[in-house]
N, C-alpha and C positions, 0 to 999 in steps of 0.2 A: 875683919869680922864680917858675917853673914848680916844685911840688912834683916833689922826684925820688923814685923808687921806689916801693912800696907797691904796689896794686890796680890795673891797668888795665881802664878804663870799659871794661865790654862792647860790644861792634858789636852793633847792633839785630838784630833775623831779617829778612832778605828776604821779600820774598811769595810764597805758596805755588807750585811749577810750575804750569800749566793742565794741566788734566786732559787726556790722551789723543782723541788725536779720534776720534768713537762709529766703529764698525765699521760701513761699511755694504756689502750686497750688489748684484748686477746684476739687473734684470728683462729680458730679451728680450720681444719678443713676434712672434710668426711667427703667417702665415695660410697653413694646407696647404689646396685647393694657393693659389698664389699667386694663381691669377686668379679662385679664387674668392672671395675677398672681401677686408677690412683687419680687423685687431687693434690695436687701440688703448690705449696706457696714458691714460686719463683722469685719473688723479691727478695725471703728468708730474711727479711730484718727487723721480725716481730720482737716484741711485741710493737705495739703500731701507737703513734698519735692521730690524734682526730686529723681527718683531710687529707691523709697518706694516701697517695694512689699507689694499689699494690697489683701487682702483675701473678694471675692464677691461672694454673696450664691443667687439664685431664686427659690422661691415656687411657684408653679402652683396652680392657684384655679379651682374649680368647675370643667366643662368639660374641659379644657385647659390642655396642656402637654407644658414643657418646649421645647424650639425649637432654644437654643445656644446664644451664646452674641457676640454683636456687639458695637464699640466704634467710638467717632469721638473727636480725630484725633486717625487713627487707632492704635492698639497696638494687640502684641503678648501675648494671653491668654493661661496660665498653659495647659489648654483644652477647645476651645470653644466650645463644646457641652458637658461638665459635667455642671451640675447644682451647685457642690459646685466647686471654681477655684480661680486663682489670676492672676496679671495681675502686672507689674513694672510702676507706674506713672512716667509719663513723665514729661518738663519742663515746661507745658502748662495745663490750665483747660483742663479736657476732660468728656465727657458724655458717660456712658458706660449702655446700655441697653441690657433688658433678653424680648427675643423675644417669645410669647405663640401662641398658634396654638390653636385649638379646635381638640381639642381625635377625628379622624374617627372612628365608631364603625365598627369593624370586623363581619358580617356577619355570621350567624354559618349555618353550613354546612351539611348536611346531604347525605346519600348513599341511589339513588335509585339501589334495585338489579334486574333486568331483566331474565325472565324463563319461558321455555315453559313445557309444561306436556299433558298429554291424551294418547290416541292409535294412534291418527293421529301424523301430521306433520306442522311444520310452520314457521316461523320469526314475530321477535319482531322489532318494534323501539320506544326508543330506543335498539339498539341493545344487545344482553344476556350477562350478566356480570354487572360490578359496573357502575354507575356515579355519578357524584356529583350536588347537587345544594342548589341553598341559604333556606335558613327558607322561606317558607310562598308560595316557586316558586310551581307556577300549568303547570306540563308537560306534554304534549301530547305525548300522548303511541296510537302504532298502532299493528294489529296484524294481519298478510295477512297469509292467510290457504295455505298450500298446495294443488299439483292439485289433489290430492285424498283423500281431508282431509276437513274438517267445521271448523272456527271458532266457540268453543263452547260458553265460556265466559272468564271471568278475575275470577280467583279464590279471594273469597269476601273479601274484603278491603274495611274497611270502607270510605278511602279518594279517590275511585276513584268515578269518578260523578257517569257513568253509566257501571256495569258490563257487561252488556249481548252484547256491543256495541266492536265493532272492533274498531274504531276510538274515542278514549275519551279522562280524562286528569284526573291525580294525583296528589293530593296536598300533598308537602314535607313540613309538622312537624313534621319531624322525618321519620329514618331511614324508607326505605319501601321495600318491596320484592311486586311484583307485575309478577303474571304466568299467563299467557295465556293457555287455555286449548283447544287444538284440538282434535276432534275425526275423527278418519278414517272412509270415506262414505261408507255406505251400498249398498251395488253392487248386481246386479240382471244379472242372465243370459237370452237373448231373442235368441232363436232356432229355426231359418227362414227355412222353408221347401218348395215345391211346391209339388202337385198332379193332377192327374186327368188325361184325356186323352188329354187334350191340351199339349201347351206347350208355355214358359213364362217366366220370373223374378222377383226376390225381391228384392227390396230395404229394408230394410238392405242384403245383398245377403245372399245367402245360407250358412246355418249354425249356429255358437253359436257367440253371442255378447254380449260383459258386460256393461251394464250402472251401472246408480245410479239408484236406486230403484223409487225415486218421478221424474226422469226427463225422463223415456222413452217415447220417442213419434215414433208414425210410418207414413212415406210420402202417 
């Protein structure tokens, strides 16, 4: 027969509960604006515990260039202006966004070269040597003769309006050299004398005088 009374055999312990399941947070990821590019979770193994470093990659579409990430509630990113980066999830959902721009297109550039040539004398503007300007610019080029010298013309370019004009303009598509050509004026001697049995003056006075050939006139 079963012993009566006395000490009842203890009940074992059970096994310990399971621990709590770990806390984890949400990562969004948003591309502003939308059509400029994707934000990617590369880790993909959200949702996240605190202190997870996660690896977050942005493609830029179309015109758009990547232009850095920005999170709310902030955090410190690997590099926020590299497009591939990581970033330590916090204790908190947080939204982390790849910011796109639209590409400025650069402008291409072109050298206008400025130059005088002839027997004469002159200035250009702009002035002789290099400049620079964008595709498509139309620049007024001027070209002031010296005092003994013509304006002849602009040696022939097809992109300037008008050759034969002192005051005009050049269109830059592409590189251009543009010379001005002066010739030095043709000079004529006038040899003022008086005679006779009077007596008198000249205007021009007496003696040898040089003009321009087409501009002599006498008072």
């Amino acid at each position: 027969p079963e012993p009566t009374g006395g000490t009842p055999t203890p009940t074992p312990p059970g096994p310990p509960p399971p621990p709590p399941p770990p806390i984890t947070y949400t990562l969004i990821m948003v591309a502003d604006p939308g059509a400029g590019g994707t934000a990617i979770d590369v880790t993909a193994a959200g949702p996240y515990t605190a202190g997870t470093v996660v690896s977050i990659s942005a493609v830029a579409s179309g015109d758009y260039v990547f232009d850095g990430w920005t999170a709310v509630p902030a955090v410190t990113f690997g590099d926020a202006n590299a497009e591939v980066t990581t970033f330590t999830m916090p204790a908190q959902n947080i939204t982390v966004t790849a910011n796109f721009v639209v590409e400025e297109e650069v402008p291409e550039t072109y050298v206008l070269t400025m130059a005088v040539d002839g027997t004469g004398s002159g200035t250009v503007s702009p002035t002789e040597g290099d400049h620079t300007y964008n595709y498509g610019d139309k620049v007024n080029i001027k070209a002031k003769a010296g005092t003994d010298s013509d304006f002849t013309n602009w040696l022939q370019n097809e992109n300037i309006d008008n050759t034969t004009t002192a005051n005009t303009k050049v269109t830059m598509n592409g590189d251009q050299t543009v010379t001005a050509i002066f010739t030095k004026e043709k000079t004529c001697t006038l040899t003022m004398t008086v005679d006779g049995t009077g007596s008198g003056t000249v205007s021009p006075t007496e003696g040898d005088h040089t003009y321009k050939c087409d501009r002599l006139q006498l008072d």
